[in-house]
Residue, then its C-alpha position, 0 to 999 in steps of 0.5 A: x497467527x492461524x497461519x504461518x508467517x510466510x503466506x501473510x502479506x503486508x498488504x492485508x495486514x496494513x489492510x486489516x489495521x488502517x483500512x484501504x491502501x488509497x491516499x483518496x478515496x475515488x482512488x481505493x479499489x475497496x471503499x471508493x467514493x466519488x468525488x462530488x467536484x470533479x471529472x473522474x475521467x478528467x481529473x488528474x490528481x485521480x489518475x496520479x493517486x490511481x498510480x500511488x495506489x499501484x505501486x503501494x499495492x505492489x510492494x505491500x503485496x509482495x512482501x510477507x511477515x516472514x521476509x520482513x522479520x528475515x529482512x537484513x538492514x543493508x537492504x533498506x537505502x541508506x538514506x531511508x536507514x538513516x531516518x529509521 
């Protein structure tokens, strides 16, 4: 790595690998595409996808490599630790 693990976001990284954090395109802040059938002012499944795009970028953002590879199990919920 060019840089130490602790300045590395998740956020770019997931970034870098699979491309914008949007589930739909007329919701990405770095490769938005307009919808061709619908109101973007209007349209609420943009709004809501708008709020998805939030909260993924506030947690992948938030969270470098170094604190994931330090991460302790018993931080994840138990339901999710069960599934993983």
């Amino acid at each position: 790595l060019a840089r130490p693990a602790s300045e590395i976001k998740i956020g770019h990284v997931v970034r870098v690998l699979d491309g914008p954090l949007a589930p739909i395109p007329c919701a990405s802040r770095t490769q938005y595409q307009r919808c061709e059938d619908c109101d973007e002012a209007t349209c609420q499944v943009r709004h809501m996808m708008l709020e998805v795009r939030q909260a993924i970028a506030e947690v992948l953002d938030n969270r470098s490599l170094a604190a994931m590879r330090d991460a302790d199990n018993d931080d994840f919920p138990v339901e999710l630790t069960s599934q993983i």
